[in-house]
Backbone as CSV, one residue per row, in Angstrom:
resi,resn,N_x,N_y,N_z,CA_x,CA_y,CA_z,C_x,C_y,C_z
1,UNK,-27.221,19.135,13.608,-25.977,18.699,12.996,-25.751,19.502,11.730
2,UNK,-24.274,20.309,11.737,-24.514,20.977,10.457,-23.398,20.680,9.535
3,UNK,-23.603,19.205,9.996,-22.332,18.371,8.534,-21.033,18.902,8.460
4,UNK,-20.369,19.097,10.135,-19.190,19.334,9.803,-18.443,18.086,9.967
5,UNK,-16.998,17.607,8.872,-16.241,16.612,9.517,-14.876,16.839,9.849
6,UNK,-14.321,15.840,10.186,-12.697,16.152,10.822,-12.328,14.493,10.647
7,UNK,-11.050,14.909,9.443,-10.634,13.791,8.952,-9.062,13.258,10.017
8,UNK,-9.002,12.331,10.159,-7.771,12.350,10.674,-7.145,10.808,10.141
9,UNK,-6.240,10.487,10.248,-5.025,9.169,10.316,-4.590,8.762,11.861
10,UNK,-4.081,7.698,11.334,-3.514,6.899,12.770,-2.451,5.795,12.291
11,UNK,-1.273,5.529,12.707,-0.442,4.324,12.532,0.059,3.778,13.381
12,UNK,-0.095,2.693,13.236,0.414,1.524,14.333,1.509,1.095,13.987
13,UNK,3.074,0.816,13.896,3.589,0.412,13.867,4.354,-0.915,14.791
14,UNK,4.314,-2.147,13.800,4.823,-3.093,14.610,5.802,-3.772,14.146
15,UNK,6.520,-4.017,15.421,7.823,-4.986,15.594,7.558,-6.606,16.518
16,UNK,7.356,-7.618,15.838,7.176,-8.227,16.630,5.879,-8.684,17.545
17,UNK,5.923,-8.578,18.622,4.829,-8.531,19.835,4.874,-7.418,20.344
18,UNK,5.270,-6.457,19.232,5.494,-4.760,20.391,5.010,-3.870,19.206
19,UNK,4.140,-2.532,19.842,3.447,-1.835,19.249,4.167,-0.703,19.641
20,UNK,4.544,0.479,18.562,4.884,2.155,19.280,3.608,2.581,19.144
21,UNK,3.729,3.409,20.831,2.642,4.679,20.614,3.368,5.580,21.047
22,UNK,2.874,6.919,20.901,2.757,7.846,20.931,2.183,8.550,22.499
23,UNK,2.617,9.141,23.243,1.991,10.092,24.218,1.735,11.325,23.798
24,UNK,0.835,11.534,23.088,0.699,12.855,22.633,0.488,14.266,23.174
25,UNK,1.185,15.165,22.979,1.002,16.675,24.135,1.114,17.740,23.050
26,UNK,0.438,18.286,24.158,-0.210,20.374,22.948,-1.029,19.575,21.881
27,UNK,-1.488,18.639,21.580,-2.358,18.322,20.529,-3.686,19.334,20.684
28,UNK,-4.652,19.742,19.531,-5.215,20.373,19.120,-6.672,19.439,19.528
29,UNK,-6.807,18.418,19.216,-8.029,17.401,19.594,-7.692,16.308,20.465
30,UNK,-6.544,15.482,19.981,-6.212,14.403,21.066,-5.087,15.149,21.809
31,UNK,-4.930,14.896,22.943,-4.023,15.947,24.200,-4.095,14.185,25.254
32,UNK,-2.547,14.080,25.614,-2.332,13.512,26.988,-2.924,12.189,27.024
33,UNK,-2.942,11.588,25.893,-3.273,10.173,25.719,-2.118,9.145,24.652
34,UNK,-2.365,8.042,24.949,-1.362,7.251,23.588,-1.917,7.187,22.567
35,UNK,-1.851,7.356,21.566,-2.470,7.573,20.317,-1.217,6.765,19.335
36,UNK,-1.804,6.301,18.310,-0.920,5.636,17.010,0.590,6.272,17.047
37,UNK,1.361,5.726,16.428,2.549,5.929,16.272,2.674,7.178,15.967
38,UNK,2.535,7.870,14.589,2.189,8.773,14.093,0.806,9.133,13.401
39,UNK,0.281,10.518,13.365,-0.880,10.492,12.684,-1.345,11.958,12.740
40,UNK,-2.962,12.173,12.290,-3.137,13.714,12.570,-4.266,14.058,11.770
41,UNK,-4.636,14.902,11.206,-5.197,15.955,10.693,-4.884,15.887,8.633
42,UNK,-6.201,15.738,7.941,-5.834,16.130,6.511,-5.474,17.079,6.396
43,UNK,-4.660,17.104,5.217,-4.271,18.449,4.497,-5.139,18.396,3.543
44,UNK,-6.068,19.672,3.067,-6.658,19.944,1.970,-6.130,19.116,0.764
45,UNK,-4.971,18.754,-0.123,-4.648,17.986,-0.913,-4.477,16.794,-0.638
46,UNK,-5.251,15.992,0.728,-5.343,14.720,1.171,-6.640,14.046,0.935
47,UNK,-7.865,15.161,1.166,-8.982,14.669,1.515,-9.680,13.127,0.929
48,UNK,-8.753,12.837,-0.294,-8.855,11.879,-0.887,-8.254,10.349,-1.009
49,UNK,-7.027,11.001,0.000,-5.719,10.290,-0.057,-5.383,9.776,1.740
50,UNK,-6.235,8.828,2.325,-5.295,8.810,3.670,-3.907,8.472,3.886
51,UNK,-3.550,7.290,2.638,-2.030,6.589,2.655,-1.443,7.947,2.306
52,UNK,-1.440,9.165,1.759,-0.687,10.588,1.968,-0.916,10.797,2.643
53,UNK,-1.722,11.007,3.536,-1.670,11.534,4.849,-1.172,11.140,5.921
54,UNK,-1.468,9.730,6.153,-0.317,9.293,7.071,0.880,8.967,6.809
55,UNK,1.240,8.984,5.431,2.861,8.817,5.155,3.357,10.057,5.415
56,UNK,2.475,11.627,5.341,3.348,12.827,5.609,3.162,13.011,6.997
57,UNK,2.692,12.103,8.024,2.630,12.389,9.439,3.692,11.931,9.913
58,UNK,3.904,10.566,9.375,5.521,9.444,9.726,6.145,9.991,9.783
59,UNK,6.477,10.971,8.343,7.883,12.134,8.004,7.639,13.158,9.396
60,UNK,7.018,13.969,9.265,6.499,15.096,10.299,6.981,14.572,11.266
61,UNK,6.329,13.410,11.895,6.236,13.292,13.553,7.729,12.229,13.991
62,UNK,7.583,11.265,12.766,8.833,10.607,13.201,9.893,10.634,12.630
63,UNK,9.689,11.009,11.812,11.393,11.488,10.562,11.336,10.104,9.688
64,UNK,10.616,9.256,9.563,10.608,8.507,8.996,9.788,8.302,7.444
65,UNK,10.412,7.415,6.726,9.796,7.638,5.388,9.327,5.730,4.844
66,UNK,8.386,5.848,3.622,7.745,5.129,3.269,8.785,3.592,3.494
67,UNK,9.798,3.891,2.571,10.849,2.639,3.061,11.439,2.375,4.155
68,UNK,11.020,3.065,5.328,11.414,2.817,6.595,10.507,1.881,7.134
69,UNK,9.451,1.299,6.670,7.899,-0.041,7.008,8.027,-0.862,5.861
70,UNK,7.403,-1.950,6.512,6.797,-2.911,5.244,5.012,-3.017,5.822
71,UNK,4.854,-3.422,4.571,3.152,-3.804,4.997,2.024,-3.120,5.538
72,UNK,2.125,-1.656,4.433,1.103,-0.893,5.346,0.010,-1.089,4.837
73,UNK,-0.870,-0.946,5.522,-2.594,-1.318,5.315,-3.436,-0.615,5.745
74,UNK,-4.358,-0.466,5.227,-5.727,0.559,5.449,-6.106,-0.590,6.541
75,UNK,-6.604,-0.590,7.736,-7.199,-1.763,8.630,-8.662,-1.357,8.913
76,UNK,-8.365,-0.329,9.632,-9.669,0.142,10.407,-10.728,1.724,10.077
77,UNK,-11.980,2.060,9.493,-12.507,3.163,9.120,-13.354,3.611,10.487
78,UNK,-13.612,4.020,10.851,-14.055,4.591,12.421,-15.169,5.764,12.215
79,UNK,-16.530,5.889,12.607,-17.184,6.768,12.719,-17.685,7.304,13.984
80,UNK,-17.583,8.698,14.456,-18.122,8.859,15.707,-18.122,10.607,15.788
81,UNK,-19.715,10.628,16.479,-20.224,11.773,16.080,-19.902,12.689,17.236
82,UNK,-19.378,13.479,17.669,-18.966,14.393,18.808,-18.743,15.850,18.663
83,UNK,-18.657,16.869,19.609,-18.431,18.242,19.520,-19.623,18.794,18.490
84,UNK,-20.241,18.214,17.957,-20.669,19.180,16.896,-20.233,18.557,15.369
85,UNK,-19.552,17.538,15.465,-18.965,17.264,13.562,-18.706,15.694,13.665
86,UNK,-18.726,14.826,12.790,-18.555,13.722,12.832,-16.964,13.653,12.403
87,UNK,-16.368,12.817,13.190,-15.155,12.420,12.749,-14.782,11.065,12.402
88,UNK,-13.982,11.393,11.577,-13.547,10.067,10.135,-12.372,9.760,10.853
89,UNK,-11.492,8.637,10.770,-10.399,7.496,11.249,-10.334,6.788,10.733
90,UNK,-9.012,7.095,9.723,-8.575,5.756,8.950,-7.527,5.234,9.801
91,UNK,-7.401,4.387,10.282,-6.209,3.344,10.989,-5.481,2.503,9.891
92,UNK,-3.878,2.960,10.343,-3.365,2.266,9.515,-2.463,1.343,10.735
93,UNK,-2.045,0.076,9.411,-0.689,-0.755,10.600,0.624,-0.789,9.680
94,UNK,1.124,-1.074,9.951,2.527,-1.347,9.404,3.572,-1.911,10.217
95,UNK,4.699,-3.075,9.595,5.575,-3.367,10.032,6.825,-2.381,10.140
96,UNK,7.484,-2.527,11.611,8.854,-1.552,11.308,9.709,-2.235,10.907
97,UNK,10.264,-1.646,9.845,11.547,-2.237,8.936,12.507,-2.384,10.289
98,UNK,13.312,-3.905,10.329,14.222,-4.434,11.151,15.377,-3.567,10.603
99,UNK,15.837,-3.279,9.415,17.272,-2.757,9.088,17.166,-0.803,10.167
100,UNK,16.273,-0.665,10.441,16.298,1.071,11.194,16.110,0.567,13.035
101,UNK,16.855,1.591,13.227,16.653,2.174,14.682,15.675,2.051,15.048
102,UNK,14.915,1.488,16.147,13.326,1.269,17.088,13.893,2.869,18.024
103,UNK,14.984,3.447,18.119,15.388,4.171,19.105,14.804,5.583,18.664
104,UNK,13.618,5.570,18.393,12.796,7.103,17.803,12.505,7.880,19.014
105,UNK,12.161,9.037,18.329,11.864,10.291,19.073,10.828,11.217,18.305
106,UNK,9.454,11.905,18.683,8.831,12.796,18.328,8.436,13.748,18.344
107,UNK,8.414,14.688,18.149,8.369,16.368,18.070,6.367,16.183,18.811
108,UNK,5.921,15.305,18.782,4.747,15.601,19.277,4.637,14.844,20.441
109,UNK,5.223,14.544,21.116,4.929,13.797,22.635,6.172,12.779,22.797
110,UNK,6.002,12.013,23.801,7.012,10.578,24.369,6.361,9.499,23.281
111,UNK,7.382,8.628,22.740,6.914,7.173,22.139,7.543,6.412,22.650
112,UNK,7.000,5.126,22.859,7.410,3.916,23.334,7.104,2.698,22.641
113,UNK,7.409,1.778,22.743,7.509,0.326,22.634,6.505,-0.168,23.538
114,UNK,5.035,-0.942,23.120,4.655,-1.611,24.290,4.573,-2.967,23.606
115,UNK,4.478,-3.998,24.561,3.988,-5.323,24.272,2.175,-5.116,23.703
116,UNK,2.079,-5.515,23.230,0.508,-5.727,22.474,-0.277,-6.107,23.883
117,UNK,-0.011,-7.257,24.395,-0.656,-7.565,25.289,-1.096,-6.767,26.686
118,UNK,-0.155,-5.558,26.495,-0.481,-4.595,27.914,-0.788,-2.467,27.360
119,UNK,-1.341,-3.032,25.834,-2.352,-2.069,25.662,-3.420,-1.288,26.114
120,UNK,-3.898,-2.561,26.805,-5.458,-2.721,26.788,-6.001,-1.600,28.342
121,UNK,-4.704,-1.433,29.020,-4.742,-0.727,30.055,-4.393,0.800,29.988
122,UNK,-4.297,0.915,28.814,-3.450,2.609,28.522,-4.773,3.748,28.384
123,UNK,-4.685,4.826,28.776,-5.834,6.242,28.299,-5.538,6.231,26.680
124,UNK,-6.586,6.007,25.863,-6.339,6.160,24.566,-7.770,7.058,23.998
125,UNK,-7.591,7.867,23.094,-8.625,7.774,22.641,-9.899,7.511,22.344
126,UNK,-10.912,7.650,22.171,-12.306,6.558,21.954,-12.108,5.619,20.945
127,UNK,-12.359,5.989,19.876,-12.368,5.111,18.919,-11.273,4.234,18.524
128,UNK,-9.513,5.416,19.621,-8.712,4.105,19.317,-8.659,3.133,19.822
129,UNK,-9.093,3.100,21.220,-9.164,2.048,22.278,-9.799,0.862,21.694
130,UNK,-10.927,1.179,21.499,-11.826,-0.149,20.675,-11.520,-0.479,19.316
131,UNK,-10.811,0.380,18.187,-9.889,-0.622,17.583,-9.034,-1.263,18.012
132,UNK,-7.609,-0.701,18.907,-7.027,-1.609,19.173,-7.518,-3.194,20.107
133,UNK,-8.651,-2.626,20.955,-8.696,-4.251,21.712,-9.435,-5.146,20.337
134,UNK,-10.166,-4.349,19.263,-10.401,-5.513,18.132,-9.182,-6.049,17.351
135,UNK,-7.999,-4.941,17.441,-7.332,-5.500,16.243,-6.441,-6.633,17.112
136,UNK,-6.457,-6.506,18.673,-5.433,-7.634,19.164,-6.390,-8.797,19.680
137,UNK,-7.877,-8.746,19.282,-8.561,-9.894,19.495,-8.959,-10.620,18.017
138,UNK,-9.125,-9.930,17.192,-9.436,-10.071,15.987,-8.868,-9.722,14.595
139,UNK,-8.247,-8.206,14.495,-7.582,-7.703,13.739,-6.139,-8.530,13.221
140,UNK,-5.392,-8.622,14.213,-4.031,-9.446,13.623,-3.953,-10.257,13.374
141,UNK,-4.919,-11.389,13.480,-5.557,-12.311,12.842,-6.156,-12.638,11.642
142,UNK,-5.839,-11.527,10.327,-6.447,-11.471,9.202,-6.245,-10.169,8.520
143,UNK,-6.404,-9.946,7.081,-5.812,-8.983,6.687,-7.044,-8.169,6.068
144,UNK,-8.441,-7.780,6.813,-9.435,-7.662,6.678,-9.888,-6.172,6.499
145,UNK,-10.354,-5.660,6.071,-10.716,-3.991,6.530,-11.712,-4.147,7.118
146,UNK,-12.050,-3.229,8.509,-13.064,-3.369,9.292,-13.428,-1.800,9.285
147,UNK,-15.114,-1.532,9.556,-15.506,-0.256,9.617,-16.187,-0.732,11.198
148,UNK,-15.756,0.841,11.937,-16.395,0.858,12.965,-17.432,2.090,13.080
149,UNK,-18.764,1.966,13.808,-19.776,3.270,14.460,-19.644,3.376,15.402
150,UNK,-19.042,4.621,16.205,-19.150,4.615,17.912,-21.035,4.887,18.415
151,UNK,-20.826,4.608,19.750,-21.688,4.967,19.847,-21.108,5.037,21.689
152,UNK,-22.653,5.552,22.986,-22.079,5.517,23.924,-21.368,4.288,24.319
153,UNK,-21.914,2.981,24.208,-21.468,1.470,24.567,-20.214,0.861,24.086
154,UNK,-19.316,1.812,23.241,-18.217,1.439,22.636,-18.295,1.367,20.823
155,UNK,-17.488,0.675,19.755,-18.113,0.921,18.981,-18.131,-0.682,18.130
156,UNK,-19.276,-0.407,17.022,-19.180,-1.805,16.849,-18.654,-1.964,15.574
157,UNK,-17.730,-2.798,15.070,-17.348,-3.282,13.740,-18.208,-4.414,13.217
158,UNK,-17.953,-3.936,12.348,-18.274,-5.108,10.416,-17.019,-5.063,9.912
159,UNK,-17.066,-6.472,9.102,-16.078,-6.107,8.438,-16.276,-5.553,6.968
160,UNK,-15.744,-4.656,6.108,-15.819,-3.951,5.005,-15.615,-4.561,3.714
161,UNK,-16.404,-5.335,3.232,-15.899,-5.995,2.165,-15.471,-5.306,0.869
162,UNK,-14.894,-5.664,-0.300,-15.008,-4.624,-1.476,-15.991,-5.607,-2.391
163,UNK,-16.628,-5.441,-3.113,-17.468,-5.876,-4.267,-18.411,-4.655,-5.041
């Protein structure tokens, strides 16, 4: 292991009982799966900052800006060691502001509207898959930060306290 990492973001945006994802295509690491609303890759002047980073993915991917959500939250930290480098996942959620258009479009794949409840069947990611079935068994249920470790068996959360 020669301590490389790869930082990335993720956002969930919700309306309701309905989640947007993302079908993501030509992606660079995730390719041809549903992935968060918007999300991606740090920028060198992020490494510190995920709420910049996924607020400049929103803009990027969905044309959307900070006052276009309410209630965004750091939820989920994700570790999982693959290719050669460990990769970092901050998951974010957020409400979509009712006053805007649900009628989006993204320069990086198809987005849709799903019901929460028929997630659980979609190609996602690793580490997103098993946040999302925590955050719709456990997660929306509390306003908690949870850290996850993958491993082969899926991955397991704690929750992250601050003190």
């Amino acid at each position: 292991m020669l301590g490389k990492l790869r930082n990335m973001t993720a956002l969930y945006l919700l309306k309701g009982d309905k989640v947007l994802l993302l079908y993501r295509q030509g992606g660079r690491v995730v390719n041809n799966v549903w992935t968060g609303s918007a999300g991606g890759h740090f920028e060198e002047f992020e490494l510190n900052n995920a709420k910049a980073c996924v607020l400049r993915e929103l803009y990027e991917e969905l044309n959307l800006g900070e006052n276009d959500i309410d209630n965004l939250s750091l939820r989920y930290v994700t570790l999982r060691r693959t290719n050669g480098e460990i990769r970092q996942n901050y998951y974010f959620f957020a409400n979509f502001n009712e006053n805007i258009s649900d009628d989006l479009c993204s320069n990086e794949g198809q987005v849709k509207w799903f019901s929460i409840k028929d997630i659980g069947s979609l190609e996602m990611p690793y580490t997103a898959k098993y946040v999302m079935e925590h955050y719709c068994a456990t997660g929306r249920f509390s306003d908690k930060l949870y850290a996850g470790v993958a491993n082969e068996k899926g991955v397991v959360f704690v929750e992250l306290p601050e003190f």
